[in-house]
VEXKOL-250892 format. One record per residue (C-alpha): residue in three letters; x negated, y, z. Coordinates in steps of 0.5 Angstrom, whole numbers, padded with zeros to 4 digits, always signed. Last residue first. Layout:
N
AlaXYZ ...
END
This chain:
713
Unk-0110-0332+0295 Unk-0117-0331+0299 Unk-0121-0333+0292 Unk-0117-0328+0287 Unk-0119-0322+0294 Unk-0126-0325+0294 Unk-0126-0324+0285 Unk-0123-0317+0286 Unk-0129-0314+0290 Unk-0135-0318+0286 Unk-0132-0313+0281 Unk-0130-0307+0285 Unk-0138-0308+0287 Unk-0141-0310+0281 Unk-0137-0304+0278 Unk-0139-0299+0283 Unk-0147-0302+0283 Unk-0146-0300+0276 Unk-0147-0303+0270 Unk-0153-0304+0265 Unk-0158-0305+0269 Unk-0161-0311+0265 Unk-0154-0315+0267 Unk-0158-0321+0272 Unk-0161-0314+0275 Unk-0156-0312+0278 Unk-0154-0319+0280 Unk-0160-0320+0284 Unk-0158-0313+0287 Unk-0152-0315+0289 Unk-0152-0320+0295 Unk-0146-0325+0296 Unk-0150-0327+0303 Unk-0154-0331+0298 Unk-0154-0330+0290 Unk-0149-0334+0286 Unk-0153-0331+0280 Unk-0149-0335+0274 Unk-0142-0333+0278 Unk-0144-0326+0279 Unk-0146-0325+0272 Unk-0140-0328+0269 Unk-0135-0323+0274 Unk-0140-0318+0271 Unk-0139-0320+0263 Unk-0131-0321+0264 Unk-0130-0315+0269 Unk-0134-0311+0263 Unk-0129-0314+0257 Unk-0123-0312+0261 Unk-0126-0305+0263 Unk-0129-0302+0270 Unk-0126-0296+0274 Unk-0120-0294+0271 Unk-0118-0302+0270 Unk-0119-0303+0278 Unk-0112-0299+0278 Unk-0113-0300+0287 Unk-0106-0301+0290 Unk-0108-0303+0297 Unk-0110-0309+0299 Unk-0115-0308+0302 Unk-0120-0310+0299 Unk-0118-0304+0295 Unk-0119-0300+0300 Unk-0126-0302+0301 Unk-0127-0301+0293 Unk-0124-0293+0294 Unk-0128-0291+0299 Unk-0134-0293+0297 Unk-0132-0290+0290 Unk-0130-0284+0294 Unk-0138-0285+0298 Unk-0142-0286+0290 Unk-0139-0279+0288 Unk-0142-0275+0294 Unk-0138-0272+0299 Unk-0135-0265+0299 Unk-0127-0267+0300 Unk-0125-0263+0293 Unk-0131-0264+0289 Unk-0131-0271+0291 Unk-0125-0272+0289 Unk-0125-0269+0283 Unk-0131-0273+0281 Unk-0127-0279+0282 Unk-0121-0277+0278 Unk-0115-0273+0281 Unk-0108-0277+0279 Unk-0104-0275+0286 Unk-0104-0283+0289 Unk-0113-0281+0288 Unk-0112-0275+0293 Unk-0108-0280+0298 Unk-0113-0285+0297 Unk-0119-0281+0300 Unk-0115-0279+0305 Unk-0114-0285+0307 Unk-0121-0287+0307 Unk-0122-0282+0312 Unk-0116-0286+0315 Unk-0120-0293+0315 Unk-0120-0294+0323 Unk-0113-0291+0324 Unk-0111-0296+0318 Unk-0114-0302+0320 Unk-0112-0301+0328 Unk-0114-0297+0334 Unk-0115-0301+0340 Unk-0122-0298+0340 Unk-0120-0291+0340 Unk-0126-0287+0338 Unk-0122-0287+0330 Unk-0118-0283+0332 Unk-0122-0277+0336 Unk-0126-0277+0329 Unk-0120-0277+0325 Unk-0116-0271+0328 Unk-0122-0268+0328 Unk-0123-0269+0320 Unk-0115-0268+0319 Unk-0115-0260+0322 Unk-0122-0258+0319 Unk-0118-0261+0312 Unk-0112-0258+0313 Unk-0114-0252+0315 Unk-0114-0247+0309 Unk-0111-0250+0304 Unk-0106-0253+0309 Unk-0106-0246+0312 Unk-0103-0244+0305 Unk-0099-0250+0303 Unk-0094-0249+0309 Unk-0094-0253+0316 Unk-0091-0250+0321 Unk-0088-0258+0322 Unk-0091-0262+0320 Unk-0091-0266+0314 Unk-0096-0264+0310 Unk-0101-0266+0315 Unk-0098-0273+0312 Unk-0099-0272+0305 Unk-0106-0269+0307 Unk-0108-0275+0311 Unk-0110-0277+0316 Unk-0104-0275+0321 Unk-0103-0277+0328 Unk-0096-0276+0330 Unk-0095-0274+0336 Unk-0103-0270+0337 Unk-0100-0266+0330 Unk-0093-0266+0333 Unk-0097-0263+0339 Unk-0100-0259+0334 Unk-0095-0256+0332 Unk-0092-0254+0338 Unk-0098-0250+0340 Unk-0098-0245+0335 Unk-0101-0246+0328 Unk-0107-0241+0325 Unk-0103-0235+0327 Unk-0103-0238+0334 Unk-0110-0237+0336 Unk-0109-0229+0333 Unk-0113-0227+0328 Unk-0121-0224+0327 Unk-0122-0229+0321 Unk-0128-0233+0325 Unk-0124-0231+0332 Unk-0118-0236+0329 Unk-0123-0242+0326 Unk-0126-0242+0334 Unk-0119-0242+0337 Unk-0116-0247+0332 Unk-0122-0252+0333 Unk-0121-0250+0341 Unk-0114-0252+0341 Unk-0114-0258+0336 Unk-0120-0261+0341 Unk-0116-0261+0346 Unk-0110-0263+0344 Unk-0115-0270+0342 Unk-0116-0270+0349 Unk-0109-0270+0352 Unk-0108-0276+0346 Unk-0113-0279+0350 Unk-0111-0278+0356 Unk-0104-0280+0356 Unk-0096-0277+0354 Unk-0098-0270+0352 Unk-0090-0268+0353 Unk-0089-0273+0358 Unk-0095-0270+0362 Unk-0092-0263+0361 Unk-0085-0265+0364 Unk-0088-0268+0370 Unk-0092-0262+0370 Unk-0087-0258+0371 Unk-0082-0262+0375 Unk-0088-0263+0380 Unk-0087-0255+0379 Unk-0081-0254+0381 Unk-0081-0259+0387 Unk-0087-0255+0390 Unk-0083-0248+0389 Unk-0077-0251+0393 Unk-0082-0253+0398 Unk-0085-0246+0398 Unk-0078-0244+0399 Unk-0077-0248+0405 Unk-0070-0250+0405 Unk-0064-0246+0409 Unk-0058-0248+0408 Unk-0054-0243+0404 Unk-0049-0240+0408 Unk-0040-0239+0409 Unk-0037-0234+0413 Unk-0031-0233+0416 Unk-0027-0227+0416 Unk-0022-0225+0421 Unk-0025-0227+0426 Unk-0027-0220+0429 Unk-0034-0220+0428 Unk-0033-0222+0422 Unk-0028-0217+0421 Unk-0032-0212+0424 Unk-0038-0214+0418 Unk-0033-0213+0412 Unk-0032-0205+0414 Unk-0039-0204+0415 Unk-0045-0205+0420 Unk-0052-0202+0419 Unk-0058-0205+0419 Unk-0065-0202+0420 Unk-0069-0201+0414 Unk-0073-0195+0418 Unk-0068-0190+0416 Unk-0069-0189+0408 Unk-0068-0197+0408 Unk-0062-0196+0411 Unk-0059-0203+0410 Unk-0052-0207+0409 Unk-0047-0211+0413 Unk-0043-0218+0410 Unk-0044-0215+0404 Unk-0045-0223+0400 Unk-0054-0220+0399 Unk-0053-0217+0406 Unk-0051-0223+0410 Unk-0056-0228+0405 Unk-0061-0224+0408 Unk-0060-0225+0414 Unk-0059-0232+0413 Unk-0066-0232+0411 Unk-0070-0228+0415 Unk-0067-0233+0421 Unk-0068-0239+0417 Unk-0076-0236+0417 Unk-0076-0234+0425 Unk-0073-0241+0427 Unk-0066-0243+0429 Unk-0065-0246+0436 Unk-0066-0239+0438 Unk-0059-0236+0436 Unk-0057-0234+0443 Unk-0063-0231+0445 Unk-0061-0225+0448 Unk-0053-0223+0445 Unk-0051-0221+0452 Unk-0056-0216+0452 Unk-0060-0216+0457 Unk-0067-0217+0453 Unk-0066-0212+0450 Unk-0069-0208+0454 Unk-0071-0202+0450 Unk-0079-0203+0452 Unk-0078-0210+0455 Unk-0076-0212+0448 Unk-0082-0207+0444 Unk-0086-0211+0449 Unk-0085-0218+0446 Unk-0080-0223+0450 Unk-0078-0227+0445 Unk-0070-0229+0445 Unk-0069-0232+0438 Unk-0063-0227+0437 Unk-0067-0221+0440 Unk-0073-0223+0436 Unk-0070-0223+0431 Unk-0067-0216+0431 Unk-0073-0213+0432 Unk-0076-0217+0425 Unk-0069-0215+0422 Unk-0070-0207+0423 Unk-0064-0206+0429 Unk-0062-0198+0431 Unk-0054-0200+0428 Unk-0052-0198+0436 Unk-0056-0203+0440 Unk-0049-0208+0442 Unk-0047-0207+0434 Unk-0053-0210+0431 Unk-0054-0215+0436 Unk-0046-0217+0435 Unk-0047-0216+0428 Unk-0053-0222+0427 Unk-0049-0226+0433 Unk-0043-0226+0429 Unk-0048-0229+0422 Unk-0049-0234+0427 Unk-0042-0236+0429 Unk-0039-0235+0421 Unk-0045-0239+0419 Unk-0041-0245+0416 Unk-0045-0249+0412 Unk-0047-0249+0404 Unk-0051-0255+0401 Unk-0054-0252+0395 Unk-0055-0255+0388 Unk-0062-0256+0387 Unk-0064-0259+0380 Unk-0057-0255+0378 Unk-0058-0249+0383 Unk-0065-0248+0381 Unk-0064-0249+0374 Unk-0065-0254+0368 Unk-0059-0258+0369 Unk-0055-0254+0364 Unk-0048-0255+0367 Unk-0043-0256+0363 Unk-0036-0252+0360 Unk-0040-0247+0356 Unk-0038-0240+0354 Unk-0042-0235+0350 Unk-0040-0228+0351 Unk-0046-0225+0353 Unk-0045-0225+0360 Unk-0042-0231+0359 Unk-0049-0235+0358 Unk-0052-0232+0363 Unk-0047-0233+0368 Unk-0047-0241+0365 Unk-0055-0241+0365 Unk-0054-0240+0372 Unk-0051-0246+0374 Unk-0046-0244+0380 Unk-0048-0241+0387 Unk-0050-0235+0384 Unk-0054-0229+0388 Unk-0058-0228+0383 Unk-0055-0227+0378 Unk-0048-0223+0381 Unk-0054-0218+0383 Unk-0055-0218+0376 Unk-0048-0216+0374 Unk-0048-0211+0379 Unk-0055-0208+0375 Unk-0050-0208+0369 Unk-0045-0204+0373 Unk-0049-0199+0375 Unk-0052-0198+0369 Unk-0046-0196+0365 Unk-0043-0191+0371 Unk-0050-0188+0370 Unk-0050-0187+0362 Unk-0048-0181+0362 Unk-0050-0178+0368 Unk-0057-0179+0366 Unk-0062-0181+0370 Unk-0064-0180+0378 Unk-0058-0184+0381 Unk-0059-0191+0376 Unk-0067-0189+0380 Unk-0064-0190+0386 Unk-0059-0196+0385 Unk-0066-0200+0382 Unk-0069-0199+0389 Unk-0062-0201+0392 Unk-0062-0207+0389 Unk-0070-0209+0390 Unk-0068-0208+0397 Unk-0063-0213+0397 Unk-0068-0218+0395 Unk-0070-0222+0389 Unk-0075-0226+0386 Unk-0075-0228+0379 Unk-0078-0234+0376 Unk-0078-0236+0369 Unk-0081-0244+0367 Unk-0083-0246+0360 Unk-0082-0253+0356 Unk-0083-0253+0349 Unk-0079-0249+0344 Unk-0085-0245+0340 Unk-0082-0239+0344 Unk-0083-0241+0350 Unk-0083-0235+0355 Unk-0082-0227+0352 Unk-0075-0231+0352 Unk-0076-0228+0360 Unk-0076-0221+0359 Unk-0071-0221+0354 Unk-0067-0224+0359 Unk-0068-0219+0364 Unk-0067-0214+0361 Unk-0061-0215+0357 Unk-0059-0217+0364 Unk-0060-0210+0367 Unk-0065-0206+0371 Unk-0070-0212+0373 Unk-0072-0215+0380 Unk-0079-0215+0383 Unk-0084-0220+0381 Unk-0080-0222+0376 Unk-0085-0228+0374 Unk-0085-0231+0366 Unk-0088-0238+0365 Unk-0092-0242+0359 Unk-0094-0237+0354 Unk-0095-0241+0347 Unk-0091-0237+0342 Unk-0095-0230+0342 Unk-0090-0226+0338 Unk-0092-0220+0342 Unk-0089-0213+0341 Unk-0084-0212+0346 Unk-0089-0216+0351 Unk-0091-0211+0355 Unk-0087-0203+0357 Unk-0083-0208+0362 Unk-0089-0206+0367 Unk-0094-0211+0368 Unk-0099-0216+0371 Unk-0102-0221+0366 Unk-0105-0228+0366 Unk-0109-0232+0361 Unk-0114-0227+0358 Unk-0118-0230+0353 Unk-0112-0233+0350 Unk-0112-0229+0344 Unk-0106-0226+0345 Unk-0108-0224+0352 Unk-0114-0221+0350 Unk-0111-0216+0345 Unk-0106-0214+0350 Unk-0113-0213+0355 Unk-0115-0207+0350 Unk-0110-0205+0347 Unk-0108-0202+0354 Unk-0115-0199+0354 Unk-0115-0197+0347 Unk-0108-0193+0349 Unk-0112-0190+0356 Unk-0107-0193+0362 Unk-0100-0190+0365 Unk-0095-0194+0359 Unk-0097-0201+0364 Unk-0101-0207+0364 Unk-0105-0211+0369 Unk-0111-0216+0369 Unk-0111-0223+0372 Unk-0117-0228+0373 Unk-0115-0231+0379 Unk-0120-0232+0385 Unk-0115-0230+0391 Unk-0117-0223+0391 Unk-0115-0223+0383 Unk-0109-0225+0386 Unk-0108-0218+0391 Unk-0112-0214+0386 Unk-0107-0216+0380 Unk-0100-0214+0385 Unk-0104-0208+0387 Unk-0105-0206+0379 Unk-0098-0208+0376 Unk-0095-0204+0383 Unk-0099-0197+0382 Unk-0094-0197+0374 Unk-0087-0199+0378 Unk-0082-0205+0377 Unk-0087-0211+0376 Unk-0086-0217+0371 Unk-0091-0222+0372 Unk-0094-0226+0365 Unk-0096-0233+0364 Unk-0101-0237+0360 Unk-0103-0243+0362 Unk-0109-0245+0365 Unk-0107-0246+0372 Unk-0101-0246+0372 Unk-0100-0250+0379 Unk-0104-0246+0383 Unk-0099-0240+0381 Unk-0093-0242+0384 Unk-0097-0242+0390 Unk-0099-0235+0388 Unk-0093-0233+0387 Unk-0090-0235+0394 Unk-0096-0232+0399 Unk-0094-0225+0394 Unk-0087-0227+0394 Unk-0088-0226+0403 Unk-0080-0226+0402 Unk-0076-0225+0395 Unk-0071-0230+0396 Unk-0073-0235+0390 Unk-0069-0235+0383 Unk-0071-0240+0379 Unk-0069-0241+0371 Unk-0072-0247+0367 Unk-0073-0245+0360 Unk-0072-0250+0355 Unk-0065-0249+0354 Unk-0065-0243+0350 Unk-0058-0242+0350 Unk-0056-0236+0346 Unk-0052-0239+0341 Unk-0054-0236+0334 Unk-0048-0230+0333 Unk-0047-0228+0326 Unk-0044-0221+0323 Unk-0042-0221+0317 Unk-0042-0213+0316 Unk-0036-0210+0312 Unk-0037-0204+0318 Unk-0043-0203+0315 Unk-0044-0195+0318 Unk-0051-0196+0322 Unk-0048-0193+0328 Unk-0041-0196+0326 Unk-0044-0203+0326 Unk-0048-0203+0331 Unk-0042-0199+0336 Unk-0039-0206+0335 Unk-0045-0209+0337 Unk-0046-0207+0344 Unk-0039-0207+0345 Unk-0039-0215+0345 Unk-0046-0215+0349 Unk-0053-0214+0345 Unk-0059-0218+0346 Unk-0064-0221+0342 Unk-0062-0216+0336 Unk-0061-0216+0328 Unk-0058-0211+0323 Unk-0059-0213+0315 Unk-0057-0209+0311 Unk-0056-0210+0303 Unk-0057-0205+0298 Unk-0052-0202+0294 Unk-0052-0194+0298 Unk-0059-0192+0298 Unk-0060-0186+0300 Unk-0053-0186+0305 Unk-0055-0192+0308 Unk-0062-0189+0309 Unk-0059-0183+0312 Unk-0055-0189+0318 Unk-0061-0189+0321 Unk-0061-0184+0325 Unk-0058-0187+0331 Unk-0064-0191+0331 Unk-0068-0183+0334 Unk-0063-0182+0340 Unk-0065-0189+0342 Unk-0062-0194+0346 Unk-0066-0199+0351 Unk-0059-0203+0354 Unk-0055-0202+0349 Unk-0048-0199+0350 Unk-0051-0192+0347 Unk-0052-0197+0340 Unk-0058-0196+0336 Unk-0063-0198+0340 Unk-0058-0205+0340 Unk-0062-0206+0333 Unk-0068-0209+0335 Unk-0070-0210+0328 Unk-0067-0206+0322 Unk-0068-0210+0315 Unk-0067-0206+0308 Unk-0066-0210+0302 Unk-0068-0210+0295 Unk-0072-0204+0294 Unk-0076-0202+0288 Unk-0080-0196+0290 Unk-0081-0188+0288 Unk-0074-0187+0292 Unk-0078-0189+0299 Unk-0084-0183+0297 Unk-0077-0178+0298 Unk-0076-0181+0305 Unk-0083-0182+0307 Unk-0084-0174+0305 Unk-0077-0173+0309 Unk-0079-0177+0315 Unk-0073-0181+0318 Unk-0078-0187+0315 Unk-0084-0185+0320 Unk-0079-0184+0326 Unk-0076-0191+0325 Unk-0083-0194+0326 Unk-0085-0197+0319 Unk-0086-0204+0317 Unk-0087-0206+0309 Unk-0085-0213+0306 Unk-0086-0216+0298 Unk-0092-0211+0297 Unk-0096-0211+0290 Unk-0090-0207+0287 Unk-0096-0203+0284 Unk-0092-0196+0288 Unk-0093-0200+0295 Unk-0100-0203+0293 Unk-0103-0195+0292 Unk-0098-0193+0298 Unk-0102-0198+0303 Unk-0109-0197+0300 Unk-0107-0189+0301 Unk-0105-0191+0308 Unk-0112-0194+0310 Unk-0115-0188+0307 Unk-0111-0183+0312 Unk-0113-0187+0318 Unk-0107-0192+0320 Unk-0105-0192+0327 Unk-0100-0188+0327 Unk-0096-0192+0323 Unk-0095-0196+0316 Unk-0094-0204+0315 Unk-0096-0208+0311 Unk-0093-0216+0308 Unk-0096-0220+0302 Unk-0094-0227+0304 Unk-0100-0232+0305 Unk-0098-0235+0311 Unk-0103-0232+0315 Unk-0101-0226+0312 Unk-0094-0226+0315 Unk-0097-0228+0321 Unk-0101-0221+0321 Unk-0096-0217+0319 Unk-0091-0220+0324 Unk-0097-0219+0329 Unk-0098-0211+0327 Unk-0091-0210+0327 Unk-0090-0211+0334 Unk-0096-0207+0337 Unk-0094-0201+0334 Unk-0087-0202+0337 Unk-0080-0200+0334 Unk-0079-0204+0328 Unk-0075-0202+0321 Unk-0076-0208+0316 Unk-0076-0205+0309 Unk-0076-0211+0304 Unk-0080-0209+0297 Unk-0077-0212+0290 Unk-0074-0218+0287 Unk-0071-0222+0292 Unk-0074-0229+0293 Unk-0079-0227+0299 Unk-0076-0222+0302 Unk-0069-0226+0303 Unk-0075-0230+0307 Unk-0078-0225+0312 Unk-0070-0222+0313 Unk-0067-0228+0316 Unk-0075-0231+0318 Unk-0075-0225+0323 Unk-0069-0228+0327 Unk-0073-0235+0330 Unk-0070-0236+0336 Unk-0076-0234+0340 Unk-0071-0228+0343 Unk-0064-0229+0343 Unk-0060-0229+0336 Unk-0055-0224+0334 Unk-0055-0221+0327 Unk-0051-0217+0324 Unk-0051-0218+0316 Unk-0049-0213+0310 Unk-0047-0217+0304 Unk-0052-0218+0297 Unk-0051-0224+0295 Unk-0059-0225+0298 Unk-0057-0223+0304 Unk-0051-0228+0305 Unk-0055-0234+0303 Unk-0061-0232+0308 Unk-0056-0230+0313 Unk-0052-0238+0312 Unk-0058-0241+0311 Unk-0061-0238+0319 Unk-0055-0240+0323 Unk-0057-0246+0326 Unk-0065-0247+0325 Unk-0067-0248+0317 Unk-0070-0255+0314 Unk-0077-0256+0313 Unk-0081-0253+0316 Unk-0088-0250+0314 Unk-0087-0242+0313 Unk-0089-0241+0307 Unk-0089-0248+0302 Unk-0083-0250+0306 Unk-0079-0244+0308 Unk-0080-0242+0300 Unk-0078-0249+0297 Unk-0071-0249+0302 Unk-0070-0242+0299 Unk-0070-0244+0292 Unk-0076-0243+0288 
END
């Protein structure tokens, strides 16, 4: 087979994305490649498939137990010989594994990096035929990138133990250094280095001011219902409050974090990737290994230490291609949390991580198109805005605030920088609280000059003025607010300051979510095609827990809302959908087009077609030459049902070989019988009789059938 059969038969697709072709001739020729594609964008097939048209074994280099597990278990469903060999293999299950290996039985094999450096591994590694050697995640090896790993610097040995073999190096984020210090690490400096866009358009990117986040998300959340999503946190304890807070409010959640019992742990993983569980909370530590196609959204609930982060975490979103949405929440307190954990890490690398958080911080307080930050970030440019972000869907409307922000850092200057921000508005708004009369603020000639704005445009002007370092904050001295050297100048007149008009973010979050689901309704279209993805969904999860595999290792969402678009009742047709190799064909085909079929023909305003389509699937066997008995065998129904089947299309229309069925001189003695017979309401039987029983009620039927179709032309 050529590479174009192999993706079909496979992996159910029938062209390649951008950049996949090219990699794939390049393995197979024998060159090294690095590899640059953002999370979902499809780089497992680049190593995957070479595998399957090169003679021997392909080693796949992965980091996480979890991550190996699910490719294993996709490549299986689709027929492909693959393992893997790690800790969580008992000494039996990796003899059987070394028994298929040293039988060339295997075509793919994923260890840790810790297990291939092994000397015995290495060794055993020289007994097999290796084709190809595949490093995924391979920014770890760089000290540029942003989860480097001593141990990945080590594989350049199995350059040196197998010199002639081709290296493919592949990664979701790495900058221009980052994959410089790959190519030397992993001594292929020869390498063709290909770099996919790292535009993932169907993510919608939001940003909110991390005020009452919790009240926000839940807002957020009553909207995804259903969906499955995921909320990042910074810290182990935060995962389990965060989780209590929403389970208080009636939603079912359950958290995740490298603190956890390992079953435990795997335990709620399994159960998010099998849809029983729809939502979790978690440190970065979740997700590395999970090639669930389907979750709908992706919540920061703190900030991330760095853009590779971030974006890494929000492409665990939409991978099948559909519409996803990422939320993040920021506040300037996050900045200085994520500052002090730079401070107590390595020295190496502390200046690194300061300017990668920077960058960050850039994200967040952008006024431009934030697909266009990301973007340049990694090197890509583009000159159009994406229009699928809050700042595109809601561009700012700016003010001058210089007499407002004047009035914050005259406060802040009058009472000796001992201001937290709840006391400070208070002073501006002009209340007169006991924590007031206490200090007496109240004869400050700055009491009450700012109370024509509300509490909530106060915070977030406040906000604004620290998150642009107008003035800054000790959270080490009760959060109060502190003056610098842009602040006198404010205060000064020397510097203007520009806002962010103030807008309500639960309306911000209302308007993202009608959009949501303005969205979804355009992609499911009506009720009964919603009805009909039901079904597929619940038939998908019921053959899933019958083979102990993922829902999604059946077929991911995207294919079945191209099964729901296109409708297919028969097994050429099914063929055709994309995600649709011959082995889940085989497997599910049938299940599939029977409930496709059965919902179908509810509709009362379907047409002849739609109303035949269990017949159609009968004509399809018959166009490939089975024979009756074949068909029957195939589609588990009696012999006399395909001839039904095959006599009722015929009537209409279709191209129908009567001769098969009935000779020249049989159609002559039937057509005869009938016309001698001419029995009421065109019955057979009388006929049947006529002729002694000698033919078939189907040869009098496709007889009786072919003399109406003579009379009606």
């Amino acid at each position: 087979m050529n590479k174009l059969q192999v993706l079909k038969k496979y992996f159910g697709y029938d062209q390649f994305r951008p950049l996949q072709a090219e990699i794939v001739d390049t393995i197979l020729n024998g060159a090294d490649a690095l590899v640059l594609m953002p999370t979902g964008g499809g780089k497992s097939l680049c190593y995957q498939l070479p595998a399957l048209l090169l003679p021997g074994l392909t080693l796949v280099i992965s980091p996480l137990i979890s991550l190996m597990k699910d490719q294993v278990e996709n490549l299986k469903a689709n027929g492909i010989a693959a393992e893997y060999i790690n800790s969580s293999l008992d000494a039996s299950d990796t003899r059987r594994i070394a028994d298929l290996l040293l039988n060339n039985q295997l075509k793919l094999l994923y260890v840790s990096p810790e297990k291939v450096l092994a000397p015995s591994f290495l060794n055993f590694l020289k007994k097999l035929d290796l084709s190809l050697i595949a490093v995924d995640e391979a920014h770890c090896v760089s000290f540029w990138g942003h989860d480097f790993r001593p141990e990945y610097t080590q594989l350049k040995e199995l350059r040196a133990l197998f010199p002639n073999l081709p290296l493919i190096a592949l990664t979701a984020t790495a900058d221009k250094l980052t994959r410089k210090d790959i190519l030397i690490q992993l001594e292929m400096p020869d390498a063709q280095i290909f770099i996919s866009s790292f535009d993932r358009p169907n993510l919608s990117l939001n940003v909110r001011i991390g005020r009452k986040r919790m009240e926000q998300l839940i807002d957020f959340m009553q909207r995804k219902k259903g969906q499955p999503g995921i909320i990042y946190c910074l810290s182990r304890k935060s995962t389990e409050q965060v989780a209590a807070d929403l389970r208080a409010k009636g939603h079912k959640v359950e958290f995740y974090h490298a603190g956890m019992p390992p079953a435990e742990r795997a335990k709620v993983q399994e159960a998010f990737i099998k849809d029983e569980t729809l939502v979790i909370c978690a440190t970065i530590a979740f997700g590395m290994g999970i090639d669930k196609p389907n979750v709908r959204w992706v919540v920061h609930y703190n900030l991330p230490k760095n853009i590779e982060s971030f974006y890494q975490e929000i492409g665990r979103a939409g991978r099948d291609g559909l519409q996803a949405e990422t939320l993040l929440f920021y506040s300037y307190r996050d900045f200085v949390m994520q500052m002090d954990m730079i401070d107590a890490t390595d020295p190496e690398r502390k200046q690194l991580q300061i300017a990668k958080i920077e960058r960050l911080k850039q994200y967040c307080e952008t006024s431009i198109c934030r697909r266009r930050i990301l973007l340049s970030y990694f090197n890509e440019e583009t000159n159009k805005d994406c229009g699928n972000c809050d700042i595109c869907k809601s561009p700012r409307n700016y003010i001058d605030g210089t007499t407002w922000a004047q009035m914050a850092l005259s406060a802040i200057a009058r009472t000796n920088e001992r201001l937290s921000m709840s006391t400070l508005i208070e002073i501006l708004k002009g209340n007169f609280t006991q924590n007031i009369k206490q200090h007496q603020y109240n004869l400050l000639k700055t009491f009450g000059v700012g109370k024509e704005l509300k509490y909530e445009e106060w915070v977030d002007y406040l906000t604004q003025m620290l998150n642009i370092g107008i003035m800054d904050i000790a959270y080490d001295d009760h959060h109060t607010y502190k003056l610098n050297k842009a602040s006198w100048e404010v205060i000064k007149g020397e510097k203007s300051v520009n806002l962010s008009k103030y807008s309500s973010p639960f309306e911000k979050n209302k308007q993202m979510e009608e959009e949501s689901l303005t969205n979804s309704s355009k992609s499911l279209k009506v009720s009964f095609e919603e009805k009909l993805l039901d079904n597929l969904k619940q038939l998908r999860l019921r053959l899933a827990n019958e083979i102990k595999v993922p829902a999604y290792a059946i077929f991911n969402d995207a294919t079945l809302l191209q099964i729901v678009q296109k409708k297919p009742v028969t097994p050429s047709a099914f063929r055709e959908i994309d995600g649709v190799g011959e082995v889940k064909l085989a497997k599910y085909g049938e299940a599939f087009l029977q409930e496709v079929i059965s919902v179908v023909n509810q509709q009362s305003n379907a047409g002849v077609v739609i109303e035949g389509s269990t017949y159609l699937i009968t004509y399809d066997h018959y166009k490939q030459g089975k024979t009756v008995e074949e068909i029957s065998q195939i589609r588990q129904v009696n012999v006399n049902t395909i001839y039904s089947h095959l006599i009722l299309l015929y009537s209409k229309g279709y191209q129908i070989d009567i001769n098969q069925f009935v000779t020249d001189i049989e159609q002559t003695e039937i057509a005869k019988a009938i016309k001698e017979v001419n029995a009421p309401n065109n019955q057979l039987k009388p006929v049947f009789e006529h002729l002694n029983q000698r033919y078939s009620y189907d040869k009098i039927r496709f007889v009786s059938t072919m003399i109406k179709n003579q009379e009606t032309i």
